[in-house]
C-alpha positions as a printed NumPy array, in Angstrom:
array([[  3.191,  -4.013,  -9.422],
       [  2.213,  -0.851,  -8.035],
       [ -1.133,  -0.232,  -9.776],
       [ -2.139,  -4.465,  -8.792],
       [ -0.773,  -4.138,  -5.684],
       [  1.78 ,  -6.216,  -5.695],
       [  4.84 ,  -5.481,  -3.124],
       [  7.581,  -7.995,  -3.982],
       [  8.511, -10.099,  -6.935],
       [ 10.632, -12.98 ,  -7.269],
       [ 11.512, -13.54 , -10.723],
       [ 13.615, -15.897, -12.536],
       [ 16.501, -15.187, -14.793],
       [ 15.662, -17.596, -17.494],
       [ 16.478, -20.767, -18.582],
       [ 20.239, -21.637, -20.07 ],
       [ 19.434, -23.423, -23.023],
       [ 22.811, -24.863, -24.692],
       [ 24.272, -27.44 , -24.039],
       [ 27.625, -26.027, -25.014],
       [ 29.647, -25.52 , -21.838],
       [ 31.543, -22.688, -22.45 ],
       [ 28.366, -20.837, -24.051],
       [ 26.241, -21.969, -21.632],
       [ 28.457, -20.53 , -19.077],
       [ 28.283, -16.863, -20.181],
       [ 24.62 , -17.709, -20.796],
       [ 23.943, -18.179, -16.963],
       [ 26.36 , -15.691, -16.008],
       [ 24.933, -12.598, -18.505],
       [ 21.315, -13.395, -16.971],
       [ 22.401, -13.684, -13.527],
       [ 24.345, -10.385, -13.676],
       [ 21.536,  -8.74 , -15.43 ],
       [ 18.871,  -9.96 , -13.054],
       [ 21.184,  -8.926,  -9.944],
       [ 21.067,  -5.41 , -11.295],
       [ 17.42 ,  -4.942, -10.775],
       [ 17.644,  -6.54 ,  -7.463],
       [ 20.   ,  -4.204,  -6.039],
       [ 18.097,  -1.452,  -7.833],
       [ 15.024,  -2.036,  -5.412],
       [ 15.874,  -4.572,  -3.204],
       [ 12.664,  -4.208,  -0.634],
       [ 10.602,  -5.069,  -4.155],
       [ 12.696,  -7.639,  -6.211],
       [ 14.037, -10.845,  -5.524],
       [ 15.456, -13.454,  -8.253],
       [ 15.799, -16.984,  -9.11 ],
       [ 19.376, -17.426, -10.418],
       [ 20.284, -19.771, -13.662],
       [ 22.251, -22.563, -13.552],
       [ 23.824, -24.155, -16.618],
       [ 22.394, -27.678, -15.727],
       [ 24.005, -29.863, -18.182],
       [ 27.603, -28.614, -17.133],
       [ 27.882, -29.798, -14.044],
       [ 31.045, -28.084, -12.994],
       [ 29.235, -24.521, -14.264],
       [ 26.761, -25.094, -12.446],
       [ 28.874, -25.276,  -9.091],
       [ 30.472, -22.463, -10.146],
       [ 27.594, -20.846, -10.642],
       [ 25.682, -21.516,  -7.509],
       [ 28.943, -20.142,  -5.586],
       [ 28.976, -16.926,  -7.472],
       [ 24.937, -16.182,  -7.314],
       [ 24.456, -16.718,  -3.674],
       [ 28.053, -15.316,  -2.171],
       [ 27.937, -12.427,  -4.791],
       [ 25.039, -11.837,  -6.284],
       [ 23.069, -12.571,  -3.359],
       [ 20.011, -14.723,  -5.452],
       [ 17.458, -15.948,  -3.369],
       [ 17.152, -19.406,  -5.128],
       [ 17.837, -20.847,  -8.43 ],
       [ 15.391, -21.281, -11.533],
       [ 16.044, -24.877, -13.397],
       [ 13.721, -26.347, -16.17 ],
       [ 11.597, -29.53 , -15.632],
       [ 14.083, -31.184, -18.428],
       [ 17.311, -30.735, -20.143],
       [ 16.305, -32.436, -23.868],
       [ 15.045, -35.795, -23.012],
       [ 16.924, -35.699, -19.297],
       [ 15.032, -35.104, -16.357],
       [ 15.499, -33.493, -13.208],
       [ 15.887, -37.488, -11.266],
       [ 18.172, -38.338, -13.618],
       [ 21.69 , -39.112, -11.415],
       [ 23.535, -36.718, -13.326],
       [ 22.494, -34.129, -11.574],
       [ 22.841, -35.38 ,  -8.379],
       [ 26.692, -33.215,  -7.755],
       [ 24.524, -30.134,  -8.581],
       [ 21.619, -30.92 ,  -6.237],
       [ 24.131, -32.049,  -3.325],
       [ 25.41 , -28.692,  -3.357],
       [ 22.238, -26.901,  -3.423],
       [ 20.971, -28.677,  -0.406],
       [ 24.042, -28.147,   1.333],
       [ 23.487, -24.253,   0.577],
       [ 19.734, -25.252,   1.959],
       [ 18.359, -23.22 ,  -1.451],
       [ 15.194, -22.223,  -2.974],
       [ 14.908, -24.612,  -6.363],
       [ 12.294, -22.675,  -8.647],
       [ 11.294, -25.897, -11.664],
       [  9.353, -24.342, -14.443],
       [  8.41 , -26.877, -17.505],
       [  9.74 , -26.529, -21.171],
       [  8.513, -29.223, -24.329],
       [ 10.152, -32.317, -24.336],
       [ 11.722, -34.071, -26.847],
       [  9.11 , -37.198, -26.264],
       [  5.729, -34.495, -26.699],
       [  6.033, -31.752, -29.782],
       [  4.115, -30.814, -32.449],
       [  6.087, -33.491, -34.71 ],
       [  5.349, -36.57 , -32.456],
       [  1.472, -35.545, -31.663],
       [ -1.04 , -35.355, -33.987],
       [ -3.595, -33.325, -32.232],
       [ -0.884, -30.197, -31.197],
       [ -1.941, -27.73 , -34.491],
       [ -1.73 , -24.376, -33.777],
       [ -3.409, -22.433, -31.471],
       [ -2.724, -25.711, -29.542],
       [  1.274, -26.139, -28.232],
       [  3.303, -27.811, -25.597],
       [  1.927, -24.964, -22.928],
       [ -1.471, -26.314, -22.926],
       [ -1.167, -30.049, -22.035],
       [  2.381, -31.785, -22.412],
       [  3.854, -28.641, -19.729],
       [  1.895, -29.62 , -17.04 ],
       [  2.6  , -33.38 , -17.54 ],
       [  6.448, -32.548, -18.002],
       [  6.017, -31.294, -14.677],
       [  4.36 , -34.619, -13.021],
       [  7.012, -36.567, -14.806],
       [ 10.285, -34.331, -13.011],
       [  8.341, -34.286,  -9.91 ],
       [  7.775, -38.181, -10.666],
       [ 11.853, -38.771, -11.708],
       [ 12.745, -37.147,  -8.396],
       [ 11.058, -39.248,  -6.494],
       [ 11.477, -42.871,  -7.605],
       [ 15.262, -42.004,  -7.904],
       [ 15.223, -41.004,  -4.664],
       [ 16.479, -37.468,  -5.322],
       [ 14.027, -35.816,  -2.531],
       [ 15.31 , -38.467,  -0.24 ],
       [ 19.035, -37.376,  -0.564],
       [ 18.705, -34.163,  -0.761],
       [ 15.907, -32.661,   2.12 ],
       [ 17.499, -29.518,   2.493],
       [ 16.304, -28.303,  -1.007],
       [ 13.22 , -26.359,  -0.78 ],
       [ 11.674, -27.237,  -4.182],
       [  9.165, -24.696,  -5.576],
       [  7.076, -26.596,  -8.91 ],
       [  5.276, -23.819, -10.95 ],
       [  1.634, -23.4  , -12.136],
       [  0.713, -25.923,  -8.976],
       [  2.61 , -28.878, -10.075],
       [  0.897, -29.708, -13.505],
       [ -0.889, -32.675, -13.36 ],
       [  0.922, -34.206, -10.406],
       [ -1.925, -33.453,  -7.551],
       [ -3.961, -35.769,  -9.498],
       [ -1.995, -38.38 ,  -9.993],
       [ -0.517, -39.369,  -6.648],
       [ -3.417, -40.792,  -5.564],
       [ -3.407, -43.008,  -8.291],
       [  0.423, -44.338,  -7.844],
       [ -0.252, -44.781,  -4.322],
       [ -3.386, -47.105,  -4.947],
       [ -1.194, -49.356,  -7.39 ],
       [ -0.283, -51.743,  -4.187],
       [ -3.195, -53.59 ,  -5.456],
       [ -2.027, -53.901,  -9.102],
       [ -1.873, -57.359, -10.53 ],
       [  1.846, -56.352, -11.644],
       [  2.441, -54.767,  -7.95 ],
       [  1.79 , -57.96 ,  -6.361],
       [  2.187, -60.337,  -4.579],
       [  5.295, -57.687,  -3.197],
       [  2.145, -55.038,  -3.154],
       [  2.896, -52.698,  -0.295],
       [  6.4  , -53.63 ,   0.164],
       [  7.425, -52.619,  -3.414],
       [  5.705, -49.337,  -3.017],
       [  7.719, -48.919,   0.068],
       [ 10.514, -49.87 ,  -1.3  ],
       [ 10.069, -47.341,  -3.892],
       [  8.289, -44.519,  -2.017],
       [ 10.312, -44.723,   1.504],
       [  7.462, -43.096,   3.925],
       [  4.954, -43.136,   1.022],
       [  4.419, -41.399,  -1.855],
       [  2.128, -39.025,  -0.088],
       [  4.296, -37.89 ,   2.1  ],
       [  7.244, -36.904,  -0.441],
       [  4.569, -35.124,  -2.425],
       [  3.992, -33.005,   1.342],
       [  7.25 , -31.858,   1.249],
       [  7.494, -29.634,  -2.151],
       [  5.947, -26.397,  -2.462],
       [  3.463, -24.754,  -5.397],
       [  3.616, -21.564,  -6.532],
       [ -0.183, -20.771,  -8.326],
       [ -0.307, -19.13 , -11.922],
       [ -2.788, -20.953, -14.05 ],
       [ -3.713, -22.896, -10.677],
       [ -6.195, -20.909,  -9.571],
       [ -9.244, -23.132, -10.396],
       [-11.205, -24.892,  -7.436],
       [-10.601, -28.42 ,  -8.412],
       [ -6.582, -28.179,  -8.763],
       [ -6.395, -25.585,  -5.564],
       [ -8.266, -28.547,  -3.153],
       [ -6.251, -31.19 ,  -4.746],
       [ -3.407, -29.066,  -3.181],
       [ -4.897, -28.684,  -0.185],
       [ -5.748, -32.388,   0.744],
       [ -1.6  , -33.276,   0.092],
       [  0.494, -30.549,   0.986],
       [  0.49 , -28.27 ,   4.096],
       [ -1.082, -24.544,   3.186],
       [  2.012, -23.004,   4.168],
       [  3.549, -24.43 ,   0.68 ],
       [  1.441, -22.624,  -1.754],
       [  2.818, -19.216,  -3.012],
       [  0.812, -16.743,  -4.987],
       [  2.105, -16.316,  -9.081],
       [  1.174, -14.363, -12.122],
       [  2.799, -15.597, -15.362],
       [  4.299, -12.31 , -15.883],
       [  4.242, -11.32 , -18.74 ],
       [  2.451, -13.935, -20.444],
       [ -0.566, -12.792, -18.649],
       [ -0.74 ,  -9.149, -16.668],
       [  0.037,  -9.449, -12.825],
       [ -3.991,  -8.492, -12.102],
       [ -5.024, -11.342, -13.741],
       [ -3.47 , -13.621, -11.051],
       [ -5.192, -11.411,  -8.325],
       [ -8.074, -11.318,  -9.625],
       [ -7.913, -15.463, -10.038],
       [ -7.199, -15.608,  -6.288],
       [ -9.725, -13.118,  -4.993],
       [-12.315, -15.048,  -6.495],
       [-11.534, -18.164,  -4.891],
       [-13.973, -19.392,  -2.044],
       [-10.607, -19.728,   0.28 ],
       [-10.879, -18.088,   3.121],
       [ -9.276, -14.375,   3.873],
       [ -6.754, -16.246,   6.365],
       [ -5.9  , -18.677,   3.714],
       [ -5.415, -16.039,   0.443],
       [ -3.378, -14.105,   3.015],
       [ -1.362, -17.382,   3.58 ],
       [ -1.455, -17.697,  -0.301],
       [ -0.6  , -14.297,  -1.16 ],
       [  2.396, -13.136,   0.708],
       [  2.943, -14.899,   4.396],
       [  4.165, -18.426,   2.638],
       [  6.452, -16.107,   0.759],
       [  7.769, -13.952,   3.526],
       [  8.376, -17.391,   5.369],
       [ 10.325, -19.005,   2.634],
       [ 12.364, -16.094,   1.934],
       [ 12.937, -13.852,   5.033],
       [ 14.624, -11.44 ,   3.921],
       [ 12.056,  -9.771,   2.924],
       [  9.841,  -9.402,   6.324],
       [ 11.292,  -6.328,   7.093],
       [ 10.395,  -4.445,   3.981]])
């Protein structure tokens, strides 16, 4: 961080990957514990996403108690799917109540899904896996589950954060929104979009933020631009699957403007987690 000038890092703890309550319990709580110990290490330079045992629903409450009132997390980390469940799914919906009552930071990174591996697609061989294509579309199809189960709806307070700028999703909402025409839309048309997409599609898509890694390229950084507000992209690296100066370097040689990379790079941050404006 020091040598790529980077001041502050908010990292997350890692996901909880059992589904075995009792083991996925001391799963969340050994990361959690471990991650706080850096924090209060350096606290002006380190922040953390806590884990929550997602699939436990009463663990996860638990959980979200302990890491904010102890711990003192600045958010939570969660994975774009549990298995073949995604974040939409109604399941969740005790564990999301209670993070937007706590008005939290929700950090969604993708994993592979059950429907998209190696086994089920031909063309994945190695060097090609889940990271290169099926991640960013597990990450259009949360964002997508959250919205036409009217997750985002219910729960405003949450301040979602989607990694590597949302997958595929800035391209695609376009598309849904246009599908008032479909032959299969109509003759409802507009209505059943409505009724789906209270306020429009567009406008739900507004509301999340995007942190950057692997977003860095022109096309996907205007996409962003045209449907959320600039305040809700946040600068990321990848650590450690790529060194912290390779993200810097990405977003110095954008053609954004110095106002807007500063936006990028640490005022959206400092914004969405104050805590750290006086350091």
């Amino acid at each position: 961080m020091d040598r790529d000038g980077i001041g502050i890092a908010v990292g997350y703890a890692g996901p909880v990957r059992t589904v075995e309550v009792a083991a996925g319990r001391a799963q969340a709580r050994q990361k959690n514990e471990a991650a706080g110990r850096i924090v209060q290490a350096a606290p002006d330079r380190f922040g953390v996403f806590a884990s929550l045992p997602m699939m436990d629903v009463d663990g996860a409450l638990a959980e979200i108690g302990y890491a904010l009132d102890t711990l003192k997390a600045d958010g939570f980390g969660i994975s774009t799917n549990y298995g073949a469940t995604w974040l939409g799914d109604e399941r969740f919906d005790p564990i999301f109540a209670e993070l937007d009552r706590r008005k939290a930071v929700v950090f969604v990174h993708p994993v592979d899904a059950p429907c998209c591996t190696p086994q089920t697609l031909s063309y994945e061989k190695p060097p090609v896996i889940g990271v290169w294509l099926e991640w960013p579309m597990n990450t259009a199809r949360t964002i997508f589950s959250l919205m036409v189960n009217g997750t985002l709806r219910r729960y405003p307070n949450i301040r979602f954060v989607f990694s590597h700028g949302g997958g595929v999703m800035p391209l695609l909402v376009g598309r849904v929104a246009g599908f008032e025409g479909w032959n299969q839309v109509a003759p409802e048309g507009p209505a059943k979009l409505r009724e789906m997409f209270p306020g429009g599609i567009e406008a739900q898509f507004g509301t999340l933020y995007f942190e950057l890694a692997q977003a860095y390229a022109p096309e996907h950084l205007q996409a962003l631009l045209k449907q959320v507000p600039r305040t809700h992209l946040l600068f990321g690296t990848d650590y450690e699957n790529f060194d912290l100066s390779y993200a810097a370097r990405r977003l110095d040689a954008t053609d954004l403007s110095s106002d807007l990379k500063r936006a990028i790079g640490y005022e959206n941050a400092l914004a969405l987690f104050p805590r750290f404006r006086s350091t």
